[in-house]
HTML snippet that shows the backbone in 3Dmol.js (N, CA, C, O; Angstrom):
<script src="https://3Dmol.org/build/3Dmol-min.js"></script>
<div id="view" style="width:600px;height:400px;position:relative"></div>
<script>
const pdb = `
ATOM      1  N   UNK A   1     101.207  90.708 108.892  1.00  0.00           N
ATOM      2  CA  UNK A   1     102.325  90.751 107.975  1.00  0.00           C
ATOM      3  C   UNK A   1     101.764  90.924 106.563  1.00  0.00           C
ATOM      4  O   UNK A   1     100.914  90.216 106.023  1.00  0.00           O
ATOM      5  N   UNK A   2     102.306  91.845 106.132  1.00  0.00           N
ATOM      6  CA  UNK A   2     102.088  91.717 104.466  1.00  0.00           C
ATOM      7  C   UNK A   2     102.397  91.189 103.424  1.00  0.00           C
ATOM      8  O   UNK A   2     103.594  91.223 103.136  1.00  0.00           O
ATOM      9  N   UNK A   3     101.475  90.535 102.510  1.00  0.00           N
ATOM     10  CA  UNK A   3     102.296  89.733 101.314  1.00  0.00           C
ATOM     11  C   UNK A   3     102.571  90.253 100.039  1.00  0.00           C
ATOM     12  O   UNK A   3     101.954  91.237  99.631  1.00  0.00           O
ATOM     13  N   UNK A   4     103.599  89.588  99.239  1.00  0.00           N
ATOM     14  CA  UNK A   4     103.335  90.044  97.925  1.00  0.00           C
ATOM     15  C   UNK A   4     103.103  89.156  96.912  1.00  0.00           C
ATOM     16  O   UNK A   4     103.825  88.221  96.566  1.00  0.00           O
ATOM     17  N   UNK A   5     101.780  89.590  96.339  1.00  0.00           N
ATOM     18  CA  UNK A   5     101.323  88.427  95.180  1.00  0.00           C
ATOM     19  C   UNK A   5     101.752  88.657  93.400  1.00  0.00           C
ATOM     20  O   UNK A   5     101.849  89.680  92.723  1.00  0.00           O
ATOM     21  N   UNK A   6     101.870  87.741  93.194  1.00  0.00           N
ATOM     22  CA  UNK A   6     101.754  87.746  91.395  1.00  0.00           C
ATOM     23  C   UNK A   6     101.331  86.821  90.745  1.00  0.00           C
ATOM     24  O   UNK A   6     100.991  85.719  91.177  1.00  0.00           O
ATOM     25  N   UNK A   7     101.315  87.328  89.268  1.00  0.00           N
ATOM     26  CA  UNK A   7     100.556  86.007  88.340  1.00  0.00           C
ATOM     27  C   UNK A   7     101.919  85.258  88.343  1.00  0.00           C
ATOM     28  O   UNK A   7     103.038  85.669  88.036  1.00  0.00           O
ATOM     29  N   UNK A   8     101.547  84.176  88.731  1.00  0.00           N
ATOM     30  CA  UNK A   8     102.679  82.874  88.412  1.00  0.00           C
ATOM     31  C   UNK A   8     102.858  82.550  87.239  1.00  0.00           C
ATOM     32  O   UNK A   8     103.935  82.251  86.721  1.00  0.00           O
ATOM     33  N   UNK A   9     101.260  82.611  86.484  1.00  0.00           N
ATOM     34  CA  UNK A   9     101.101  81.854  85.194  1.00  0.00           C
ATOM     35  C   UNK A   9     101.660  83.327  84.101  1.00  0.00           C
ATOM     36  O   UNK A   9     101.964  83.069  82.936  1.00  0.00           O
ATOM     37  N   UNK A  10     101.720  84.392  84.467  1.00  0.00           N
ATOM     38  CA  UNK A  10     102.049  85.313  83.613  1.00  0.00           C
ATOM     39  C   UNK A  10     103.980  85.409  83.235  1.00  0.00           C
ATOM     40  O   UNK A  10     104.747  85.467  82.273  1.00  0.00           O
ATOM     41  N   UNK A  11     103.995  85.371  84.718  1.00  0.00           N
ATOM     42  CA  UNK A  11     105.379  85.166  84.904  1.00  0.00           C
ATOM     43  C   UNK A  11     106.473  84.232  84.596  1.00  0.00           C
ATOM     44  O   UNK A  11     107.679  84.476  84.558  1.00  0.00           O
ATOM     45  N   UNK A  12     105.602  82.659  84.292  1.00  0.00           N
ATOM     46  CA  UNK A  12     106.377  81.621  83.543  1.00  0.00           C
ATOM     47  C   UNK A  12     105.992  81.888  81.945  1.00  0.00           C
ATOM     48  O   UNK A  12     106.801  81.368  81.176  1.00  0.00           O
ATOM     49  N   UNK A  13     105.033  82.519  81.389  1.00  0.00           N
ATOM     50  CA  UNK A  13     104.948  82.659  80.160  1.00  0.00           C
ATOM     51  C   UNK A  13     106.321  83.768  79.704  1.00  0.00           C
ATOM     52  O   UNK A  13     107.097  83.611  78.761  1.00  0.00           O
ATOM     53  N   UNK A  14     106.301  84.684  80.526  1.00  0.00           N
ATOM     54  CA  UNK A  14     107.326  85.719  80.156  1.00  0.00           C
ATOM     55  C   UNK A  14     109.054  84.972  79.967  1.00  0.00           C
ATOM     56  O   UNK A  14     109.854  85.034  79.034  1.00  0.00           O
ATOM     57  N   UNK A  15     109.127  84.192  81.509  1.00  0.00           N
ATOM     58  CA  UNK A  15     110.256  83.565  81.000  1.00  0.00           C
ATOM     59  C   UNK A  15     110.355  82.574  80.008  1.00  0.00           C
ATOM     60  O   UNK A  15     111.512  82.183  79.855  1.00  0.00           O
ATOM     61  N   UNK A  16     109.426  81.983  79.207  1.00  0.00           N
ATOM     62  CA  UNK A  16     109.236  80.893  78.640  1.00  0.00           C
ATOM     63  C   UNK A  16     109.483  81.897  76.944  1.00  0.00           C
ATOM     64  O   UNK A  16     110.135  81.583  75.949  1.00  0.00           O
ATOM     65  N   UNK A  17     108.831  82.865  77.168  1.00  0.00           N
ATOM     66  CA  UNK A  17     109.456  83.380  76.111  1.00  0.00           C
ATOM     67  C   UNK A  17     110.622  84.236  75.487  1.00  0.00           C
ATOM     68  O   UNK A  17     110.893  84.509  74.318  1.00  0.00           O
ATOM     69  N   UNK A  18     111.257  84.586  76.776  1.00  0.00           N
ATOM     70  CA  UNK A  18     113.081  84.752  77.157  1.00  0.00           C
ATOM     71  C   UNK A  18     113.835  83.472  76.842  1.00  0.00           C
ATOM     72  O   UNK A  18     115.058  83.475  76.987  1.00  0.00           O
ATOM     73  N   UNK A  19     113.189  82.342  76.410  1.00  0.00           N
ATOM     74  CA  UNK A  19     114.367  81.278  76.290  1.00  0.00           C
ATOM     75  C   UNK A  19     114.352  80.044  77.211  1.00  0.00           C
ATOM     76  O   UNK A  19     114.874  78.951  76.989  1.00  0.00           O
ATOM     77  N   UNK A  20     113.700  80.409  78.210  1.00  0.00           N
ATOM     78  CA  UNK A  20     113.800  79.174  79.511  1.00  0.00           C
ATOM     79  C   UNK A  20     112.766  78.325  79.369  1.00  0.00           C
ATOM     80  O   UNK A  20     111.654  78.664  78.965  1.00  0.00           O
ATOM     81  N   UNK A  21     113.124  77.092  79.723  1.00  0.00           N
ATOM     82  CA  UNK A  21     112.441  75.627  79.374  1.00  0.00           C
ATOM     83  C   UNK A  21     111.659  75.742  79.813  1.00  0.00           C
ATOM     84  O   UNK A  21     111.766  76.734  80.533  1.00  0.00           O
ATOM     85  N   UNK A  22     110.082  75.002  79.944  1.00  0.00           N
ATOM     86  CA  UNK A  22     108.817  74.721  81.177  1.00  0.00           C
ATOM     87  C   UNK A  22     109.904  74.485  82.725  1.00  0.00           C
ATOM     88  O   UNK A  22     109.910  75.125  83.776  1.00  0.00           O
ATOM     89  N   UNK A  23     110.540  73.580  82.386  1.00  0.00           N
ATOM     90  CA  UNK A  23     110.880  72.997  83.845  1.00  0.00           C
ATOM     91  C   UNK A  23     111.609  73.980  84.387  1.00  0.00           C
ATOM     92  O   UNK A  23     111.427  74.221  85.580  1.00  0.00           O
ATOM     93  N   UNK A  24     112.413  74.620  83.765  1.00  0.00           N
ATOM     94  CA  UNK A  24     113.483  75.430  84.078  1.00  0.00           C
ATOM     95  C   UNK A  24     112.324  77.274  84.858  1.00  0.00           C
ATOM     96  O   UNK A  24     112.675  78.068  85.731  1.00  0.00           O
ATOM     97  N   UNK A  25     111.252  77.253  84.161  1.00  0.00           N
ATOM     98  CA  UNK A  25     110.574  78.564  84.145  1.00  0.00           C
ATOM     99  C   UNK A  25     109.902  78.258  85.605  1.00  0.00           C
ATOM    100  O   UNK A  25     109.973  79.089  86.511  1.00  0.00           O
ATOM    101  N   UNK A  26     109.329  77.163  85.739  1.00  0.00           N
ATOM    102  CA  UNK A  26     108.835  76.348  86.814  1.00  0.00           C
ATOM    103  C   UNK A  26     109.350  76.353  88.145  1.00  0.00           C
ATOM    104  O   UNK A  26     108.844  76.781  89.183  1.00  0.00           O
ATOM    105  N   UNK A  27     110.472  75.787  87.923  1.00  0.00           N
ATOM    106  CA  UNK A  27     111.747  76.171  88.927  1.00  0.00           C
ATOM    107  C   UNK A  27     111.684  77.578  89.310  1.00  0.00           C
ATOM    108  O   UNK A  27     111.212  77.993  90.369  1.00  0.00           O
ATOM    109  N   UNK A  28     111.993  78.009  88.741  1.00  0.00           N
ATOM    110  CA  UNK A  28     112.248  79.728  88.883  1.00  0.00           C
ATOM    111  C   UNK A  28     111.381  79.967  89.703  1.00  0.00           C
ATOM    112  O   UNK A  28     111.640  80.046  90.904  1.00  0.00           O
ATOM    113  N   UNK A  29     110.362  80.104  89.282  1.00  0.00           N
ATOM    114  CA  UNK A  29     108.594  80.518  89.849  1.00  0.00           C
ATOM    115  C   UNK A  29     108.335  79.707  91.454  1.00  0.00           C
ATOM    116  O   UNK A  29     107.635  80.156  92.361  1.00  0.00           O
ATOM    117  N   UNK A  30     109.070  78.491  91.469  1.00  0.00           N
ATOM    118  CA  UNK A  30     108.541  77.332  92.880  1.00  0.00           C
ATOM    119  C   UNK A  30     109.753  78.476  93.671  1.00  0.00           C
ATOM    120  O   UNK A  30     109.302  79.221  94.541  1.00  0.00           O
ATOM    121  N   UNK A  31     110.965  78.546  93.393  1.00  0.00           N
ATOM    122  CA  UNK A  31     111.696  79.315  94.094  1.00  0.00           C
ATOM    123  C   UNK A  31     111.955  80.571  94.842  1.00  0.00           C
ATOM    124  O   UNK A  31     112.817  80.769  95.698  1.00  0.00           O
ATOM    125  N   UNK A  32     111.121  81.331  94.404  1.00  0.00           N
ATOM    126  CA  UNK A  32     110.821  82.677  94.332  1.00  0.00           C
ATOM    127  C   UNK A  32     109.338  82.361  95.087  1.00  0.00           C
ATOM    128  O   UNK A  32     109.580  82.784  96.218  1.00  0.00           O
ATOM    129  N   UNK A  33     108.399  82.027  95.111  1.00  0.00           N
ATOM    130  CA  UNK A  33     107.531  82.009  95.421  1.00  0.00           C
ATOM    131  C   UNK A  33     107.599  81.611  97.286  1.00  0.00           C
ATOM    132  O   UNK A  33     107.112  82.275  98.201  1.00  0.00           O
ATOM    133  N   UNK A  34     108.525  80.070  97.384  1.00  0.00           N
ATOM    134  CA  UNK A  34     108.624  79.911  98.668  1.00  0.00           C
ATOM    135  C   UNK A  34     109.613  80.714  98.961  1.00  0.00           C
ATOM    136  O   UNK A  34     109.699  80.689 100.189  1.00  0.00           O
ATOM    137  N   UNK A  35     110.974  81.907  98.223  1.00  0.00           N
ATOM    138  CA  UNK A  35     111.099  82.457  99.068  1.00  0.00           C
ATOM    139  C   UNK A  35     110.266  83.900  99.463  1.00  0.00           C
ATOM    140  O   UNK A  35     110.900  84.583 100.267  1.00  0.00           O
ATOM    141  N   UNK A  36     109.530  84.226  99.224  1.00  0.00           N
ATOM    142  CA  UNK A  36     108.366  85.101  99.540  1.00  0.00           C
ATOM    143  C   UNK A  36     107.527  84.824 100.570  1.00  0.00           C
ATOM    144  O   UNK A  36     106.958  85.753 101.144  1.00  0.00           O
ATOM    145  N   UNK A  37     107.352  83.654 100.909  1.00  0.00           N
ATOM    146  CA  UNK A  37     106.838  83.153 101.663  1.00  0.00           C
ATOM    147  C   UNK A  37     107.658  82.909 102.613  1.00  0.00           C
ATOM    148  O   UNK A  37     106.944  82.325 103.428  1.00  0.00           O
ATOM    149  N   UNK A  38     108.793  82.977 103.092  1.00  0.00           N
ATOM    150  CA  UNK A  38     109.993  83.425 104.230  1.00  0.00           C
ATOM    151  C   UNK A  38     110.152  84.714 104.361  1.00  0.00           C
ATOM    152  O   UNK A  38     110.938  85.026 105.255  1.00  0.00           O
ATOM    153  N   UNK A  39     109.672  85.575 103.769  1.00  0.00           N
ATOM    154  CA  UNK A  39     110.212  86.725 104.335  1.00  0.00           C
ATOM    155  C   UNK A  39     109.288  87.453 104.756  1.00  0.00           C
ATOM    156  O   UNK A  39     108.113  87.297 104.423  1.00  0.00           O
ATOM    157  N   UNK A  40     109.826  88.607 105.780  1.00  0.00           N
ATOM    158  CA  UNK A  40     108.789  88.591 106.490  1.00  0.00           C
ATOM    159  C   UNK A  40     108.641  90.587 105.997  1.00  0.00           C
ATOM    160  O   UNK A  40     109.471  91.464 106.236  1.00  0.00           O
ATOM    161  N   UNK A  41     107.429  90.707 105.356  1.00  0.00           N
ATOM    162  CA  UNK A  41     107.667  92.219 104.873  1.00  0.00           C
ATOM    163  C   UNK A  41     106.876  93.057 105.807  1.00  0.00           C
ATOM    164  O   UNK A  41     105.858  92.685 106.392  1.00  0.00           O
ATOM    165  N   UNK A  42     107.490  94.332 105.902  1.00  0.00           N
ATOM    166  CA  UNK A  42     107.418  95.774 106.618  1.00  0.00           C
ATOM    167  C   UNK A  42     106.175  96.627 106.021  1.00  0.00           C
ATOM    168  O   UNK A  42     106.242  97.429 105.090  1.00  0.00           O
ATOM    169  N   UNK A  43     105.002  96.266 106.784  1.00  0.00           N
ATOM    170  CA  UNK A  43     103.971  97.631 106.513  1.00  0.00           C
ATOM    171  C   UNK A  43     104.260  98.914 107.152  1.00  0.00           C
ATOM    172  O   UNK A  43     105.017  98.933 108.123  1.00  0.00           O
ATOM    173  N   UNK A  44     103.622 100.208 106.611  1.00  0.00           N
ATOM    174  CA  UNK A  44     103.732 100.894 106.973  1.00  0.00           C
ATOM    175  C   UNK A  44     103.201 101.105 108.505  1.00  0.00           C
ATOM    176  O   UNK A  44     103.901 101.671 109.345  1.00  0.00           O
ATOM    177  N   UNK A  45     101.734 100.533 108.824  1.00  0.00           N
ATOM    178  CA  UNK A  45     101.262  99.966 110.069  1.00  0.00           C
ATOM    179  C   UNK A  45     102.738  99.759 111.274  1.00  0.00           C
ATOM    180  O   UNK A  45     102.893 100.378 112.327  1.00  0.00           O
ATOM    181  N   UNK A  46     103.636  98.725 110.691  1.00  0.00           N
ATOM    182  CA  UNK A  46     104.204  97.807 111.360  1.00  0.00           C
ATOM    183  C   UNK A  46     105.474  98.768 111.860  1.00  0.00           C
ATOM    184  O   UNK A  46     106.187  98.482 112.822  1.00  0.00           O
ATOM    185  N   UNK A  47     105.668 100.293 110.804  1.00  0.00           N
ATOM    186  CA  UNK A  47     106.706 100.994 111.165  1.00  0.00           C
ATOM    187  C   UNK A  47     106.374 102.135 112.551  1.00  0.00           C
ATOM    188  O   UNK A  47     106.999 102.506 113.544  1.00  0.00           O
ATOM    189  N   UNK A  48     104.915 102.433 111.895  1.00  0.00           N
ATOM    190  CA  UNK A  48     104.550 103.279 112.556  1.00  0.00           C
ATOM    191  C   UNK A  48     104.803 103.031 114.449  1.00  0.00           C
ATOM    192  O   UNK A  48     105.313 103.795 115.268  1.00  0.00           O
ATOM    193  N   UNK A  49     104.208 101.668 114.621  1.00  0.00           N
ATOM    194  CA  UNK A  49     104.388 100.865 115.764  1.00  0.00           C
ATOM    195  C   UNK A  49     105.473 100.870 116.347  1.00  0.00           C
ATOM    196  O   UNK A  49     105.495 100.896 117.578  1.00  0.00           O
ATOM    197  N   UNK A  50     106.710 100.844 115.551  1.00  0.00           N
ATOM    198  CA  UNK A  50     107.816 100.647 115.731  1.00  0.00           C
ATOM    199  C   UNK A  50     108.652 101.764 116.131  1.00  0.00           C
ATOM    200  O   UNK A  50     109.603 101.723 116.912  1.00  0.00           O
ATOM    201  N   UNK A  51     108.192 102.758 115.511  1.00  0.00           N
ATOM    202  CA  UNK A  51     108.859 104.122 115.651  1.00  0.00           C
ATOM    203  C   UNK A  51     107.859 105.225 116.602  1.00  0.00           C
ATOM    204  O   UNK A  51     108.067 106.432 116.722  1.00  0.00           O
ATOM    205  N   UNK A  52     107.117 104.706 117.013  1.00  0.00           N
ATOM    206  CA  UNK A  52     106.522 105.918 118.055  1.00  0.00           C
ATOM    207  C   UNK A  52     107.046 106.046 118.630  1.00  0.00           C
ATOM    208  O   UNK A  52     107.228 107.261 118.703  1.00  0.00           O
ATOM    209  N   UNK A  53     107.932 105.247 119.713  1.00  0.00           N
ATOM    210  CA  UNK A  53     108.691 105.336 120.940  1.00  0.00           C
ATOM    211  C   UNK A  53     109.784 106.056 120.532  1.00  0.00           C
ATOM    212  O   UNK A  53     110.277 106.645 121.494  1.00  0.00           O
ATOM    213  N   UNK A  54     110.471 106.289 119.322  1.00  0.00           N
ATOM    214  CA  UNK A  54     111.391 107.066 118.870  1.00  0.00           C
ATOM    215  C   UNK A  54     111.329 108.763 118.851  1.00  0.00           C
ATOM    216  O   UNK A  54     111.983 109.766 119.137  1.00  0.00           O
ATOM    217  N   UNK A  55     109.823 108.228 118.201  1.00  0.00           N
ATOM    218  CA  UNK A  55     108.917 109.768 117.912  1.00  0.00           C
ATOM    219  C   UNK A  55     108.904 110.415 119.289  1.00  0.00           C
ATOM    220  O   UNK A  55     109.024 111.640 119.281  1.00  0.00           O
ATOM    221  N   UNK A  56     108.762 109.721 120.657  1.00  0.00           N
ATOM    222  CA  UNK A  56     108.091 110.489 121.990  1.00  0.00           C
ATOM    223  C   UNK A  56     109.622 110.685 122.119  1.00  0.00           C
ATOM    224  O   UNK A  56     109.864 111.863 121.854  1.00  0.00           O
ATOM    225  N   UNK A  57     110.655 110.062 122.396  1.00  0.00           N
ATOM    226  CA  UNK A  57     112.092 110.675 122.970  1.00  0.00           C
ATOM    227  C   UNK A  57     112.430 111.555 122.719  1.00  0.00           C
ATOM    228  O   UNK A  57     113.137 112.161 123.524  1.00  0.00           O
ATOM    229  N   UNK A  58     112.054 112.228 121.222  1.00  0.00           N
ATOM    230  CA  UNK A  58     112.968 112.799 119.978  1.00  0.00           C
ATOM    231  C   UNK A  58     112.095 113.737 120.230  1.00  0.00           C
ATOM    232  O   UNK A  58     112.742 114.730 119.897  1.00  0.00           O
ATOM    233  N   UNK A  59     110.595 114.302 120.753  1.00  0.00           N
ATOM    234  CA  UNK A  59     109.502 115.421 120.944  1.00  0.00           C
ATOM    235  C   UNK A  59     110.512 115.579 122.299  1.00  0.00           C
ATOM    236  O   UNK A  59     111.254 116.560 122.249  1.00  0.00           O
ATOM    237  N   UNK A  60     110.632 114.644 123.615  1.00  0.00           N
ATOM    238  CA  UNK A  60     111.114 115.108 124.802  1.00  0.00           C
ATOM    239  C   UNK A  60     112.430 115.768 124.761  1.00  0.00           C
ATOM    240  O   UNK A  60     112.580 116.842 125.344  1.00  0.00           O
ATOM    241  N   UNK A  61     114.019 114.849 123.699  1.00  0.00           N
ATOM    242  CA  UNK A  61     114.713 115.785 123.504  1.00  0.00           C
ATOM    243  C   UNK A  61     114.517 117.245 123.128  1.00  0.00           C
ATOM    244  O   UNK A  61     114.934 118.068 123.943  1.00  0.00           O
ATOM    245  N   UNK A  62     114.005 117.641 122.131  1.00  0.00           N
ATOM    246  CA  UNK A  62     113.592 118.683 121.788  1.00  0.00           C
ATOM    247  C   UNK A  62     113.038 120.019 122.846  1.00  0.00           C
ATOM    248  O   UNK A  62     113.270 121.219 122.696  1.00  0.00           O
ATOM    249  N   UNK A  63     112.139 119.259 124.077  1.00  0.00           N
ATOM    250  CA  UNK A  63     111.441 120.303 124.988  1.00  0.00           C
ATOM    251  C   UNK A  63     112.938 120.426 125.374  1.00  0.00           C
ATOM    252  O   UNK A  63     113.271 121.606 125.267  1.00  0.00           O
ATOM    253  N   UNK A  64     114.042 119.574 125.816  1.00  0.00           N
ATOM    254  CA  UNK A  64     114.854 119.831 126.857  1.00  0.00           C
ATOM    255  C   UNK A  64     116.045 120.791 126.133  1.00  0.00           C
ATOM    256  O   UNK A  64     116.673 121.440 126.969  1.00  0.00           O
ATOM    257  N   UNK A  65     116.384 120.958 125.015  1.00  0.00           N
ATOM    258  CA  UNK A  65     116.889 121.238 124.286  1.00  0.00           C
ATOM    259  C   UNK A  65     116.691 123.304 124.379  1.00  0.00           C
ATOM    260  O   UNK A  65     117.352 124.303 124.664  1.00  0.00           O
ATOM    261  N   UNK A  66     115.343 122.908 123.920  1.00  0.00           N
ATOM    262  CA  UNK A  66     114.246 124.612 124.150  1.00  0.00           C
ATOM    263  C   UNK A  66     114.364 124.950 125.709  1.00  0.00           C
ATOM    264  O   UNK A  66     114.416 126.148 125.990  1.00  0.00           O
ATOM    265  N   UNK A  67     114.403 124.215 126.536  1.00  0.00           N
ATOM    266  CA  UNK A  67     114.797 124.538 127.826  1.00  0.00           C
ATOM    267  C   UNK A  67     115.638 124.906 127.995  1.00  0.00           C
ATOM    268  O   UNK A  67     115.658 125.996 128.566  1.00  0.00           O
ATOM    269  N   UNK A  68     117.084 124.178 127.572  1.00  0.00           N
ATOM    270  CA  UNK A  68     117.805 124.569 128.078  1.00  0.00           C
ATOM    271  C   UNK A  68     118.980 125.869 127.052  1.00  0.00           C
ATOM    272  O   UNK A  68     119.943 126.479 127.515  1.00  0.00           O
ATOM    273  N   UNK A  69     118.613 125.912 126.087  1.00  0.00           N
ATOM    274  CA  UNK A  69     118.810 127.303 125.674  1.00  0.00           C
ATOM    275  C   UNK A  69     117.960 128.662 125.866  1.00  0.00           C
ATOM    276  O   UNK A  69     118.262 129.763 125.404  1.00  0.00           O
ATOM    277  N   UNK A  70     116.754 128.321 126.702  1.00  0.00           N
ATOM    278  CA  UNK A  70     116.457 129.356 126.769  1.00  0.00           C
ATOM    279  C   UNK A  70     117.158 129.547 128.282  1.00  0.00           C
ATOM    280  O   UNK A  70     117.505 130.722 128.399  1.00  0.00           O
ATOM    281  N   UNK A  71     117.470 128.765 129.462  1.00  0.00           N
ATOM    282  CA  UNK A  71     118.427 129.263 130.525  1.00  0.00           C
ATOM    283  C   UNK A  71     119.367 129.642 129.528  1.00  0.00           C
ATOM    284  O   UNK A  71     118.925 130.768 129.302  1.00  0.00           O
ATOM    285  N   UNK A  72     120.619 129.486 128.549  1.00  0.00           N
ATOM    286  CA  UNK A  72     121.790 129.995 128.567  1.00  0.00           C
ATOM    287  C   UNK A  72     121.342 131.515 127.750  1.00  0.00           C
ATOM    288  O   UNK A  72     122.222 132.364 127.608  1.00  0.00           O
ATOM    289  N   UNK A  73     120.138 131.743 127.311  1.00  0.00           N
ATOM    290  CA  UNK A  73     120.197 132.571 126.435  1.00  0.00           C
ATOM    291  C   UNK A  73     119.943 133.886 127.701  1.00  0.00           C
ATOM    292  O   UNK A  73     120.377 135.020 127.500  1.00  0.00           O
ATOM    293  N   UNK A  74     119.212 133.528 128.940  1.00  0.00           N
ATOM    294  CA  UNK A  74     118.684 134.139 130.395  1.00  0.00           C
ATOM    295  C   UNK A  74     120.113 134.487 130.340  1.00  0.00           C
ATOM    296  O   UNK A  74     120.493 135.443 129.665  1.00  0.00           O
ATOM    297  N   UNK A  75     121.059 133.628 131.135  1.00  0.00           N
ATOM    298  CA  UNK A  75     122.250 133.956 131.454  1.00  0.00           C
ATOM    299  C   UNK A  75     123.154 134.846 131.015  1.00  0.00           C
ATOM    300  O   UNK A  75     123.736 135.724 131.653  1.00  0.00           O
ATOM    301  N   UNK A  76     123.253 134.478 129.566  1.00  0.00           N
ATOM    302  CA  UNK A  76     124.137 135.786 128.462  1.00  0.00           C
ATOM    303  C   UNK A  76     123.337 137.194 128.658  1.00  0.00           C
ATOM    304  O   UNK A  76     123.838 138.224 129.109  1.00  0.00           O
ATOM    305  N   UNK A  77     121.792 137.001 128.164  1.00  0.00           N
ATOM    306  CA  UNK A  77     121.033 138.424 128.531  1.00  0.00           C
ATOM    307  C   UNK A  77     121.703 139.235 130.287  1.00  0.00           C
ATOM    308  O   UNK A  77     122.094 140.402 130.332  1.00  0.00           O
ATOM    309  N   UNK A  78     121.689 138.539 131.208  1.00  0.00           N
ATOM    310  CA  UNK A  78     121.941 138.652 132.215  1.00  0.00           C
ATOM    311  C   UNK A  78     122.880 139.568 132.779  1.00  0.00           C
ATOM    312  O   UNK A  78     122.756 140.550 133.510  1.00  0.00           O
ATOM    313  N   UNK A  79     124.471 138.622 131.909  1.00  0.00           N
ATOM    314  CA  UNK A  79     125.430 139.186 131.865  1.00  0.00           C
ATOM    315  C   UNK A  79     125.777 140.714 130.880  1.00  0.00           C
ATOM    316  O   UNK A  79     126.853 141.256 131.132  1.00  0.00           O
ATOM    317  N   UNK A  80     125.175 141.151 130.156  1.00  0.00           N
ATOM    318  CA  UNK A  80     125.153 142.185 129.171  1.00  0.00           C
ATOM    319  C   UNK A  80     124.228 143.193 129.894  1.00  0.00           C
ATOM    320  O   UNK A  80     124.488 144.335 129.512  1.00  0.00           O
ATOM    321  N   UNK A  81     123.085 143.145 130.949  1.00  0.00           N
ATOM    322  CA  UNK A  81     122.259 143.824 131.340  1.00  0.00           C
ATOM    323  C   UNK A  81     122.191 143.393 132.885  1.00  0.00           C
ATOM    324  O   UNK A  81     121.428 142.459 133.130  1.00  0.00           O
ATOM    325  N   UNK A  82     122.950 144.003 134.035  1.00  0.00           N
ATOM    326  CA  UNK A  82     123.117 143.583 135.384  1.00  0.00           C
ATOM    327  C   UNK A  82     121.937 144.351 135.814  1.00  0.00           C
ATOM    328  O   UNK A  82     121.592 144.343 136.996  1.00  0.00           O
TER     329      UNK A  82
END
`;
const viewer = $3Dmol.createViewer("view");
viewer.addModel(pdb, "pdb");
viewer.setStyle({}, {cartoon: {color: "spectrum"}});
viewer.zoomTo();
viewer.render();
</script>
């Protein structure tokens, strides 16, 4: 799983100089931090994994697809040239 990091200490200075108290900037930062630490983020790795099986159906639609227009395209030729 992948994380995402930051300066904590950069990030309470910034709000600290927007107006917000230590405790209040503090807060912010404890909050955000554990929720980052719940969530669960999407690598590209983790898509790839995820979507191959999509990838092989979507190559097999495709052969059947080319198959089967090339029978109707047989058939029409067929009918125009007995």
């Amino acid at each position: 799983m992948a994380s995402l990091t930051f300066d904590t200490h950069q990030f309470v200075r910034k709000l600290r100089e927007r107006g917000f108290t230590e405790q209040q900037a503090e807060a912010l930062v404890e909050a955000l931090a554990d929720a980052q630490h719940e969530a669960e983020l999407v690598t590209k790795k983790d898509l790839q994994i995820e979507l191959a099986p999509v990838r092989a159906d979507i190559n097999l639609i495709k052969w059947m697809l080319g198959v089967l227009l090339a029978g109707v395209a047989a058939l029409v030729l067929k009918s125009f040239f007995p």
